[in-house]
C-alpha positions in Angstrom: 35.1 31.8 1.6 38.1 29.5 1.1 37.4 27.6 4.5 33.8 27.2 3.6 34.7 25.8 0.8 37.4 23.6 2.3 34.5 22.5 4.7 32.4 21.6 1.5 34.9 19.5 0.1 35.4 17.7 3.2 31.8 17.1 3.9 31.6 15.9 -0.3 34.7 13.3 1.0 33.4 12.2 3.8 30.2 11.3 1.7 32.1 9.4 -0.9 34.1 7.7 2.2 31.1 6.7 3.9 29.3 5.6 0.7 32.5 3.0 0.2 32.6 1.7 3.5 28.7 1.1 4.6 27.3 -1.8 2.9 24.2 -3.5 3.0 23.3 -5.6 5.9 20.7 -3.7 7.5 18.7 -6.3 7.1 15.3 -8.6 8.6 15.5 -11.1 11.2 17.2 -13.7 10.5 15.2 -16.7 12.8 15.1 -20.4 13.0 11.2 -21.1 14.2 10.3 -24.0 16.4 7.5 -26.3 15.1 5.8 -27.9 17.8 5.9 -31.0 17.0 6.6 -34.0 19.4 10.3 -35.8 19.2 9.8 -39.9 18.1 12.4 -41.3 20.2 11.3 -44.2 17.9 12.1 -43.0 14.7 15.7 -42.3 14.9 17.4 -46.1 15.6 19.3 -47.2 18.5 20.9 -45.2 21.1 24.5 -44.5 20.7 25.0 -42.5 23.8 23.8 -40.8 26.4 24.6 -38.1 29.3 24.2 -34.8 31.0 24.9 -31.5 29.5 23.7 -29.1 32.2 22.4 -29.3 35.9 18.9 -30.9 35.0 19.5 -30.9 30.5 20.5 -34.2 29.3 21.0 -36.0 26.1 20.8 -38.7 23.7 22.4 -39.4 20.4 20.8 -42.0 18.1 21.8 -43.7 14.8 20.9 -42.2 12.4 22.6 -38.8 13.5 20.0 -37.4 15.6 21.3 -35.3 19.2 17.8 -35.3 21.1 18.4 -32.9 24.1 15.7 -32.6 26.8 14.9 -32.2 30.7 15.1 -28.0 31.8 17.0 -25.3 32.2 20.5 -24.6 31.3 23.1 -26.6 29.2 26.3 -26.1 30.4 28.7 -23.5 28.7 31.8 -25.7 27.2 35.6 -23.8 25.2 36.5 -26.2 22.6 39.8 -28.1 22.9 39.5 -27.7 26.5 39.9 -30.3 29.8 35.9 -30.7 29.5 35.0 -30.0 26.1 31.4 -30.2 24.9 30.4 -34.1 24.9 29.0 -33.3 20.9 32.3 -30.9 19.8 33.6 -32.1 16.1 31.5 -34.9 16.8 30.3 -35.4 12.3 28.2 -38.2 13.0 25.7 -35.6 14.5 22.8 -34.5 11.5 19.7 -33.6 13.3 19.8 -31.6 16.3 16.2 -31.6 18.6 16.0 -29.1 21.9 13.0 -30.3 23.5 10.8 -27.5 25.4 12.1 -26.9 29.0 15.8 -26.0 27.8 16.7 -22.0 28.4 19.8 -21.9 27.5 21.8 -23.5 25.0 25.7 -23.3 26.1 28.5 -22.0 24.1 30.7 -23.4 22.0 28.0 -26.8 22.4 28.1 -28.0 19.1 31.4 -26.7 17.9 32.7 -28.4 15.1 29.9 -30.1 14.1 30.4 -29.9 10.4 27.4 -32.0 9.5 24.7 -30.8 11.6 22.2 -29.0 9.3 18.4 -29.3 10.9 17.7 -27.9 14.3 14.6 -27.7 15.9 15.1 -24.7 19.0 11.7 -24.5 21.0 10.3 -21.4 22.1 11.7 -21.7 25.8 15.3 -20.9 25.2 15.6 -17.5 25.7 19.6 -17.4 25.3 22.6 -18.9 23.2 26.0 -18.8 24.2 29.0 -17.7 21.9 30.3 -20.2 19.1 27.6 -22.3 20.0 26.7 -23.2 16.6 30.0 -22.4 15.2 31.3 -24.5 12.2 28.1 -26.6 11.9 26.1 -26.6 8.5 23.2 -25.5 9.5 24.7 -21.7 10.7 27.0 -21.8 7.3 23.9 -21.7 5.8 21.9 -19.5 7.4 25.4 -16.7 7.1 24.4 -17.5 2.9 20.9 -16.4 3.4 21.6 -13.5 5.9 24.7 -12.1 7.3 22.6 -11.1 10.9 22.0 -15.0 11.9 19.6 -15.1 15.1 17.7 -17.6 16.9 14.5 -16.8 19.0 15.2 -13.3 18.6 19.1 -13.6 20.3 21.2 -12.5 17.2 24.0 -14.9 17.6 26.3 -14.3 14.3 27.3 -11.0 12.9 30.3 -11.3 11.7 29.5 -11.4 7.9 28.2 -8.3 7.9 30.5 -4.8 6.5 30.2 -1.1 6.8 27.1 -0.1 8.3 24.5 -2.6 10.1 20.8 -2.3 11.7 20.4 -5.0 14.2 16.3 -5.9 13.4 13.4 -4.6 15.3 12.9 -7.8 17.6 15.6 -9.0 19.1 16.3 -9.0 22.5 20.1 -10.0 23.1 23.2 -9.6 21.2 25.2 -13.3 21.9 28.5 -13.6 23.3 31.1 -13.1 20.6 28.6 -12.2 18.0 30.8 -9.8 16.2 34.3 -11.0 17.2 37.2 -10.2 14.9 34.7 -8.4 12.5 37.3 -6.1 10.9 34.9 -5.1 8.1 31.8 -3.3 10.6 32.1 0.3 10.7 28.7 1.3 12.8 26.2 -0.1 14.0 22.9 1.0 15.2 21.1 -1.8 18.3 17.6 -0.7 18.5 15.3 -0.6 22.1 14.5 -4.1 23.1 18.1 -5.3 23.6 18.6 -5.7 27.2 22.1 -7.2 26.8 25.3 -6.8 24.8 27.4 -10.1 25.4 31.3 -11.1 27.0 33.4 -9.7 23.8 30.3 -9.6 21.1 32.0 -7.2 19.4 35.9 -7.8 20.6 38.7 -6.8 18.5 36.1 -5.5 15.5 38.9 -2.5 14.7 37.3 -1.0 12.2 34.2 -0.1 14.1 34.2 3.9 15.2 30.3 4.4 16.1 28.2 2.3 18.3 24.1 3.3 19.3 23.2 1.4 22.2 19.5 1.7 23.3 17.6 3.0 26.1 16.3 0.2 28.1 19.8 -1.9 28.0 20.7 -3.5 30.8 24.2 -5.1 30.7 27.3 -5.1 28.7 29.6 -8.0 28.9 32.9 -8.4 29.9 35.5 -7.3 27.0 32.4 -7.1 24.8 34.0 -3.8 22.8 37.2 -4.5 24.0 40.3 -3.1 21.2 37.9 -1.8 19.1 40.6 0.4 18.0 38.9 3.2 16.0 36.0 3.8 18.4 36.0 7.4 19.1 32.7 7.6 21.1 30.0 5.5 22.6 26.3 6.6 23.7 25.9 4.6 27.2 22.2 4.8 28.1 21.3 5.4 32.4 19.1 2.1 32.0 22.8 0.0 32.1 23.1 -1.5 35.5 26.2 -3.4 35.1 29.0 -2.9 32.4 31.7 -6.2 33.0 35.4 -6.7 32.9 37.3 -5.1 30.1 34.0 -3.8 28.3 35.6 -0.6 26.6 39.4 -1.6 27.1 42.2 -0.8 24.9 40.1 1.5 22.7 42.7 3.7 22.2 40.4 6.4 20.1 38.0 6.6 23.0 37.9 10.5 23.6 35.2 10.5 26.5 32.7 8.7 27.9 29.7 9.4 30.0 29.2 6.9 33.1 25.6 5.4 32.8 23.8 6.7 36.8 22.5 2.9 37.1 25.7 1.4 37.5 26.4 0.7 40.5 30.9 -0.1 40.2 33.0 0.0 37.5 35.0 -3.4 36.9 38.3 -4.4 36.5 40.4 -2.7 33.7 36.8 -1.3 32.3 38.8 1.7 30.5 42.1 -0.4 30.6 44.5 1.6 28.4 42.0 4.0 26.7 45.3 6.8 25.9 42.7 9.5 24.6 40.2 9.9 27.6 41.4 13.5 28.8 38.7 13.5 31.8 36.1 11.6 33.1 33.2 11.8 35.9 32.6 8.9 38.1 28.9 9.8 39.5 28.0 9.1 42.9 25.5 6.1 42.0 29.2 4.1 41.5 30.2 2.8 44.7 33.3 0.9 44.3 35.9 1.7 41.2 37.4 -1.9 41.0 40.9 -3.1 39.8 43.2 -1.2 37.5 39.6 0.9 36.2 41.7 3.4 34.5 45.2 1.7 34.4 47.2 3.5 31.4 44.8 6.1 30.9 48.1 8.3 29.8 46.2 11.3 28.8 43.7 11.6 31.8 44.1 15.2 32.8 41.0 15.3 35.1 38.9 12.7 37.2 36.4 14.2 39.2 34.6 11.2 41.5 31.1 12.4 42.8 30.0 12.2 46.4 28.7 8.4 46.8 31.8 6.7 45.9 33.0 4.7 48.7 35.6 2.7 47.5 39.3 3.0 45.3 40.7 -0.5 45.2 44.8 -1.4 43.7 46.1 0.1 40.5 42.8 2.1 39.1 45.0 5.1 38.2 48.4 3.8 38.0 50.4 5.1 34.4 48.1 7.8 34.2 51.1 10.1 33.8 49.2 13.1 32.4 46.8 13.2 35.5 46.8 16.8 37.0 43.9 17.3 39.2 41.3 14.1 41.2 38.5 15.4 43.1 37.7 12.8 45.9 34.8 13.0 48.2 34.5 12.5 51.6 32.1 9.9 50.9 35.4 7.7 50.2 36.4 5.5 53.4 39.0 3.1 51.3 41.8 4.4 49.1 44.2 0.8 48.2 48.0 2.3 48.8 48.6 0.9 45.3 45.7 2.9 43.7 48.0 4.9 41.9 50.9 2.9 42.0 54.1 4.1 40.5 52.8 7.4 39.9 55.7 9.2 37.7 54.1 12.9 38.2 53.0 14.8 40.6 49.3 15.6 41.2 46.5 17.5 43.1 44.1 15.8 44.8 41.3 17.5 45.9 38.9 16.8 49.2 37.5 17.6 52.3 40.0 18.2 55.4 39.9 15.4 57.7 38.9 13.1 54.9 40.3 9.9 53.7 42.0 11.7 50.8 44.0 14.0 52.8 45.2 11.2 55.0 46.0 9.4 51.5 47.9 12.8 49.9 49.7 13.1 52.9 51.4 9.4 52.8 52.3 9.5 49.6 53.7 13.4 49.5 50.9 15.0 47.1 49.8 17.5 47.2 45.9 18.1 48.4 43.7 21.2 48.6 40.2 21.8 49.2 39.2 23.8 46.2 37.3 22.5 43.7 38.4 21.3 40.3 37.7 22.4 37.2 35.8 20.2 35.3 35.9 20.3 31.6 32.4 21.0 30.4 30.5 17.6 29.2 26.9 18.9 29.1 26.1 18.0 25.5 26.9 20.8 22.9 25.1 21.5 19.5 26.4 19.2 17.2 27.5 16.6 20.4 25.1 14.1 18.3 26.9 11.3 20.9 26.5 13.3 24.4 29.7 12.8 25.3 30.6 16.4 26.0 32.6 16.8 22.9 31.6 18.2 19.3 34.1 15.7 17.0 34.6 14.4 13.6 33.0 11.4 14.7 29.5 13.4 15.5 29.9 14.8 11.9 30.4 10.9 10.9 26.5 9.7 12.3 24.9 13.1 11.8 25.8 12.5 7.4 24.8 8.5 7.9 21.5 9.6 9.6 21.0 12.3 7.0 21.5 9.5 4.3 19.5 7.6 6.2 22.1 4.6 6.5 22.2 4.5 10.6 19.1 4.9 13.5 19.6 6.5 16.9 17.7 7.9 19.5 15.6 10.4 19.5 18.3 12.6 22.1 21.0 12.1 19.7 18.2 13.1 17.1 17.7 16.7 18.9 21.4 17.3 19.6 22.2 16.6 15.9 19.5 18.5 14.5 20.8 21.7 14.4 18.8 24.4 13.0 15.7 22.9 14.9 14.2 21.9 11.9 13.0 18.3 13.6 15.3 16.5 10.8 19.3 15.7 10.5 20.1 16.4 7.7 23.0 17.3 5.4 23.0 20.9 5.9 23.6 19.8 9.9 26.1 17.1 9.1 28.2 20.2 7.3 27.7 22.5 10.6 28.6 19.8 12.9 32.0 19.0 10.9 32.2 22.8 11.0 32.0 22.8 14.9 34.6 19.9 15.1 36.9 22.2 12.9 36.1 25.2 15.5 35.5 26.8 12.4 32.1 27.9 13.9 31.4 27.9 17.9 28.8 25.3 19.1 
């Protein structure tokens, strides 16, 4: 009686806690429209200046404060205060800004600085922004006053207004490049199908974030994009992710584990750089090369287990993972780099096939090798696992209560592994048995 009371009052405080944090940006679309109208290159007085800003995008600035960019394709991406910065960055003559049709790609950080530029015309044939690319201009200031979730022909391109829990809208399609940066105040947020890609560090250093949903039917995530998010616990990586970049989940130090998406085809440099709480992971057989310092610091990996497929280990991918026991590599593997665990403190098992690669690897570095299998933790979702990640944890208890108060979306799988009396609903009768699982007050 006295835990289930306990549990009570914990589930009551993790209401109140969530009801504090979450706030109210789970809001509409946020877009500036493109009238179709044609561009007066008489109206605007005399030409100030002109250039490229791409391969085949050009411009011209006129008199009266009008930047008239036409021709097609991309503009060329641009880092303020750099060797080449952005022919328009801190320019505050600059009022009017006109993309003429033909342009896909506005580059980032383009019109940094720009404290004066209010009216924008964006035409219907851009289909991505780059990061910062409006940053500092008065026309995204704003648009942040009217809606925290800025976006621009459905790429949201500014989040990082926004606190507690968000809904990206129904409708867009890509999350820009450093969307969310340094937003300290976001504590979940729910990306609905349609997004096909997360951008380079949308969502970099945003330490208070602990819950990410990321559709099925995304494509990529970009380098460093949820890089030192510090509190995150668990992420749900869909199988329709081909390509995960540089960095993506590095230094989240409250990572417990983490299900490798079957499309992706190698995992990137420093990918889990530093991520202390993964105890295992599985590395299917879809991956072919495991690139660069993958795992480097992973101190509490007990147990990797790589799946027949993998062909390549390259330098440092497990090097300070001191509490690594037991590696399962297949005979699939024809390239082990000598430095792939490089300065290895402890001693380990790895496990293969005789005659393999990995005996010849155990033998030249004095480990020990046998060919029995290792045991792998078991990471088939559990009752209550609302994330799939193989482990029933606070966290779980966490999304399962902001479902149930209807404050987050996510998938219909998470919806079935949450909804734990079968019932077709989460609700906050399974947000108290999940939190009861975590506790192993109750078996899953």
């Amino acid at each position: 009686m006295r835990k289930t009371k306990k549990v009570l009052c914990m589930v009551m405080a993790l209401t109140m806690v969530t009801a504090g944090t979450v706030g109210t940006s789970a809001v509409a679309e946020n877009t500036v429209m493109a009238e179709e109208t044609a561009f007066n290159p008489n109206a605007h007085g005399a030409k100030l200046s002109e250039g490229s800003c791409g391969l085949t995008a050009k411009y011209t600035i006129y008199a009266d404060g009008m930047l008239y960019i036409y021709g097609s394709g991309k503009m060329k991406d641009y880092q303020y205060s750099s060797i080449t910065p952005s022919p328009f960055e801190v320019n505050l003559n600059l009022k009017s800004l006109y993309v003429e049709d033909g342009i896909t790609y506005i580059g980032s950080e383009a019109f940094y600085g720009c404290t004066n530029l209010k009216d924008i015309h964006i035409p219907s044939s851009v289909a991505a922004v780059g990061g910062m690319a409006f940053e500092g201009t008065a026309w995204l200031d704003a648009q942040k006053k009217i809606n925290p979730l800025v976006s621009l022909n459905k790429v949201l391109i500014d989040g990082r207004g926004c606190k507690g829990s968000v809904k990206v809208p129904e409708g867009i399609t890509r999350i820009a490049d450093r969307a969310f940066e340094g937003n300290v105040a976001l504590t979940d947020i729910s990306i609905p199908s349609g997004v096909t890609s997360v951008g380079e560090e949308a969502f970099f250093q945003c330490s208070g974030l602990n819950f990410v949903q990321l559709p099925d039917g995304l494509k990529t995530v970009g380098d460093s994009a949820f890089s030192q998010c510090k509190k995150m616990m668990s992420v749900s990586l869909p199988d329709s992710i081909t390509k995960i970049g540089e960095g993506a989940f590095s230094d989240c130090v409250s990572l417990t584990a983490v299900k490798i998406p079957a499309g992706v085809k190698e995992l990137a440099k420093t990918i889990f750089w530093n991520c202390s709480k993964l105890e295992s992971v599985v590395v299917p057989g879809t991956v072919s090369t495991i690139n660069d310092q993958a795992f480097y610091s992973c101190m509490n990996l007990k147990t990797v287990v790589l799946e027949n497929g993998v062909r390549m280990i390259k330098k440092e991918v497990f090097t300070y993972c001191d509490a690594l026991e037991d590696i399962a590599i297949p005979s699939s593997v024809t390239s082990i780099d000598k430095d792939a665990f490089f300065d290895w403190q402890y001693e380990f098992t790895i496990h293969g096939t005789a005659g393999s690669e990995a005996q010849t690897f155990a033998k030249n570095e004095g480990l020990p090798f046998s060919t029995g299998p290792v045991n792998i933790p078991d990471n088939k979702p559990k009752r209550g696992d609302v994330d799939g990640n193989g482990a029933v944890t606070l966290s779980d208890a966490q999304i399962a209560l902001k479902v149930a108060l209807n404050l987050v979306s996510i998938s219909e799988d998470m919806k079935k592994r949450g909804d734990t009396d079968g019932d077709g609903y989460i609700t906050l009768k399974d947000a108290q048995t999940i939190l009861k699982i975590a506790l192993n007050l109750i078996s899953a």
